[in-house]
VEXNUZA-473850 format. One record per atom (N, C-alpha, C, CB): x, y, z; residue number from 0; residue in three letters. Coordinates in steps of 0.2 Angstrom, whole numbers, padded with zeros to 4 digits. Glycine has a CB too. Layout:
<recs>
+-------+-------+-------+------+------+
!     x !     y !     z ! resi ! resn !
+-------+-------+-------+------+------+
!     X !     Y !     Z !  NUM !  ALA !
...
+-------+-------+-------+------+------+
</recs>
This chain:
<recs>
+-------+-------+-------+------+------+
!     x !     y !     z ! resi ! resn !
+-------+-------+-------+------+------+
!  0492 !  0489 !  0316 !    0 !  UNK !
!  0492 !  0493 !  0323 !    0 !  UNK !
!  0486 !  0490 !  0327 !    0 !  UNK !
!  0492 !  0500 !  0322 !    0 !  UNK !
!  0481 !  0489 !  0322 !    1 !  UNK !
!  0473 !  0489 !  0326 !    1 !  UNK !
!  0475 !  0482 !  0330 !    1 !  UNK !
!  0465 !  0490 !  0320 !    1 !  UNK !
!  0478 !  0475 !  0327 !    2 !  UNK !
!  0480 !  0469 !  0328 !    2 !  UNK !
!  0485 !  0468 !  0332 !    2 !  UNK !
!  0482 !  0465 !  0323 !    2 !  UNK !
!  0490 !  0474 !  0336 !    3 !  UNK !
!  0495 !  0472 !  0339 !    3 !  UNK !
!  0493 !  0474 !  0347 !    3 !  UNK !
!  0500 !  0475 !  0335 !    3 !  UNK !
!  0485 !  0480 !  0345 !    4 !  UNK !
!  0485 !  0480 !  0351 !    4 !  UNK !
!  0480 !  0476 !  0354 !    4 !  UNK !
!  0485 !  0486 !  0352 !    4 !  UNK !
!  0476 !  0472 !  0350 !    5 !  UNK !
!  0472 !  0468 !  0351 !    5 !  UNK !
!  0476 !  0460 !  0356 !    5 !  UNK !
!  0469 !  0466 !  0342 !    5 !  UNK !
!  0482 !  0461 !  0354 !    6 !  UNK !
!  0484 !  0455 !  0356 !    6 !  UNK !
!  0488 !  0456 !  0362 !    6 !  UNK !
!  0488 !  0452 !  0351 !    6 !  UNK !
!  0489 !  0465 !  0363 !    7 !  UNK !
!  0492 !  0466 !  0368 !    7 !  UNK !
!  0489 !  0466 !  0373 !    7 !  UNK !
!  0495 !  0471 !  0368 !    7 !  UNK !
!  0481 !  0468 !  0371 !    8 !  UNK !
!  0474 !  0468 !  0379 !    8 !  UNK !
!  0473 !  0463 !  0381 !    8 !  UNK !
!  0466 !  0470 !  0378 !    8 !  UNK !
!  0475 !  0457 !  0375 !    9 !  UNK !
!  0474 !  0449 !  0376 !    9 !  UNK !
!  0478 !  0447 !  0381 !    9 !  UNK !
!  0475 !  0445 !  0371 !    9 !  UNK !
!  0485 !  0449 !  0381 !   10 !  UNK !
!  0492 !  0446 !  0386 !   10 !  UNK !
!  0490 !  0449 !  0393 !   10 !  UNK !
!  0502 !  0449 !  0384 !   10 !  UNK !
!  0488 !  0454 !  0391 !   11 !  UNK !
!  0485 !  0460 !  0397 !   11 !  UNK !
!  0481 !  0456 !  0400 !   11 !  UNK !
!  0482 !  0466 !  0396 !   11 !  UNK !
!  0475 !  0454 !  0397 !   12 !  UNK !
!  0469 !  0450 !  0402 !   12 !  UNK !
!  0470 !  0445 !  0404 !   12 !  UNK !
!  0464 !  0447 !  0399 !   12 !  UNK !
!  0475 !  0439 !  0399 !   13 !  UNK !
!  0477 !  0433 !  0403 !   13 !  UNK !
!  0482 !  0432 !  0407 !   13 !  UNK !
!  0479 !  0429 !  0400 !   13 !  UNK !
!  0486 !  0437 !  0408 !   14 !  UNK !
!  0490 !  0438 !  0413 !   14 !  UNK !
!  0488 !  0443 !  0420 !   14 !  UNK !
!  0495 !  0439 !  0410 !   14 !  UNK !
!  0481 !  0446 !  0418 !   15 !  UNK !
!  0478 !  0448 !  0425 !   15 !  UNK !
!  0474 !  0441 !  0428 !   15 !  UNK !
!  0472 !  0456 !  0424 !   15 !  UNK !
!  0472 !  0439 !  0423 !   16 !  UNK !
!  0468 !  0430 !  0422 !   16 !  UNK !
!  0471 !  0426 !  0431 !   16 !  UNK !
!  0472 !  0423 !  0412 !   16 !  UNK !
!  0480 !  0425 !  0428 !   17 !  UNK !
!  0485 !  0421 !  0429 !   17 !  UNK !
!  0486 !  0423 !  0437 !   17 !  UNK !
!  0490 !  0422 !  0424 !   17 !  UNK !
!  0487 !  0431 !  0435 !   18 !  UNK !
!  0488 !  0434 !  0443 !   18 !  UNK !
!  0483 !  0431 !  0446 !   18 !  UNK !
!  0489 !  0442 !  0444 !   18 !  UNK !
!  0478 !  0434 !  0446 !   19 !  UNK !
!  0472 !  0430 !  0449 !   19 !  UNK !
!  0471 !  0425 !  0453 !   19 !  UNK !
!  0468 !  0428 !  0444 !   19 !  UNK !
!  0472 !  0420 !  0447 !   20 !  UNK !
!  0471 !  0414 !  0451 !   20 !  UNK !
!  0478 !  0412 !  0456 !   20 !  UNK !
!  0470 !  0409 !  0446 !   20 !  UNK !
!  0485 !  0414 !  0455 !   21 !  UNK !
!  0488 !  0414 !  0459 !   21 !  UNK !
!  0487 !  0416 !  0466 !   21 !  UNK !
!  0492 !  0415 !  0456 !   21 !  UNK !
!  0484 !  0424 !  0466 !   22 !  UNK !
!  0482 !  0426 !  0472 !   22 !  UNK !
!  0479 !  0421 !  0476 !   22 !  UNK !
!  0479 !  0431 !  0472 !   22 !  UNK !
!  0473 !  0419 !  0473 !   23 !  UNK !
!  0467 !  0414 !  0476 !   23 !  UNK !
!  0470 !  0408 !  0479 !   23 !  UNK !
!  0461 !  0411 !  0469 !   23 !  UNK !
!  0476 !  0405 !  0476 !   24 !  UNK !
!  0478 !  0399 !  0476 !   24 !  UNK !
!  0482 !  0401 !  0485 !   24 !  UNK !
!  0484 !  0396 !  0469 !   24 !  UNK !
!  0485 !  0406 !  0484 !   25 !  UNK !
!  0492 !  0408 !  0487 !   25 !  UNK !
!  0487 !  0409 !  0496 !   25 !  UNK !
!  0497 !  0419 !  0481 !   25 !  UNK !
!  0480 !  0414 !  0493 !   26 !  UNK !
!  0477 !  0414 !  0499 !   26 !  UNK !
!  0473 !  0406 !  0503 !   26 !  UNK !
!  0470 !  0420 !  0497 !   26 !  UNK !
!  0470 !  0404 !  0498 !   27 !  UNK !
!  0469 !  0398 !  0499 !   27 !  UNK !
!  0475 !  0392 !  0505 !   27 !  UNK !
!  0468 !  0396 !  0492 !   27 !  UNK !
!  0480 !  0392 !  0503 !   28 !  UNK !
!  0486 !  0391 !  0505 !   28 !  UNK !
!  0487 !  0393 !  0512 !   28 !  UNK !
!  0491 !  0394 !  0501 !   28 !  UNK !
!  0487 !  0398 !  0512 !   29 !  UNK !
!  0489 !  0403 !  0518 !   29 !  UNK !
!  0482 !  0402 !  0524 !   29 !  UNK !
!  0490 !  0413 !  0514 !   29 !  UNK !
!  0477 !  0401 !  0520 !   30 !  UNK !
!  0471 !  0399 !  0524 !   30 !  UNK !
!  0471 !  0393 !  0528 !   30 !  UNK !
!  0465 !  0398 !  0519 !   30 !  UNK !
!  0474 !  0389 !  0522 !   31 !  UNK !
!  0474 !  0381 !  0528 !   31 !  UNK !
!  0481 !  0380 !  0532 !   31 !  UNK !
!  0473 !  0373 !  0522 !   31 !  UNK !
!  0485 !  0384 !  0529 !   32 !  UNK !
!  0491 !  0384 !  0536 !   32 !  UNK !
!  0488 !  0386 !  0542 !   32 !  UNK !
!  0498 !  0388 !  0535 !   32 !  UNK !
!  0488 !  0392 !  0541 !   33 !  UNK !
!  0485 !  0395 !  0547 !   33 !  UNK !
!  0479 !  0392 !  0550 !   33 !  UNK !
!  0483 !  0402 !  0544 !   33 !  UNK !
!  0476 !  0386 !  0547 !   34 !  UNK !
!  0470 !  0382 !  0550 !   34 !  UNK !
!  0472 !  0377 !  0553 !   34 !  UNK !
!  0464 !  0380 !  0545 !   34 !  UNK !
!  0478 !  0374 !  0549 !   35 !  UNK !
!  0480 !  0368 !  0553 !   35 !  UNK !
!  0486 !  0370 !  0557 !   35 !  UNK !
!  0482 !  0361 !  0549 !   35 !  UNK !
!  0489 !  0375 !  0560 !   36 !  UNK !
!  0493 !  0376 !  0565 !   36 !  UNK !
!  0489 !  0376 !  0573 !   36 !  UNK !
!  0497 !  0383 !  0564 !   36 !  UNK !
+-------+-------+-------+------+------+
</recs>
C-alpha cells in the first residue's frame, strides 16, 4: 500500500511537472504571437 501510494504522488508530481511546463510553453507562444502581429 505504503509503495503504491508512493508512486501515485510520483505520477501526480510529474504530471503537475508536465502541465507546468506546457503552460509556460503555451504562454510563451501566445507571447510572441501577440508580439509579432
Amino acid at each position: 500500500m505504503k509503495l503504491a501510494k508512493g508512486r501515485i504522488s510520483k505520477l501526480i508530481g510529474e504530471s503537475a511537472l508536465l502541465r507546468r511546463m506546457a503552460f509556460r510553453n503555451i504562454f510563451l507562444v501566445a507571447i510572441n504571437t501577440f508580439l509579432n502581429i
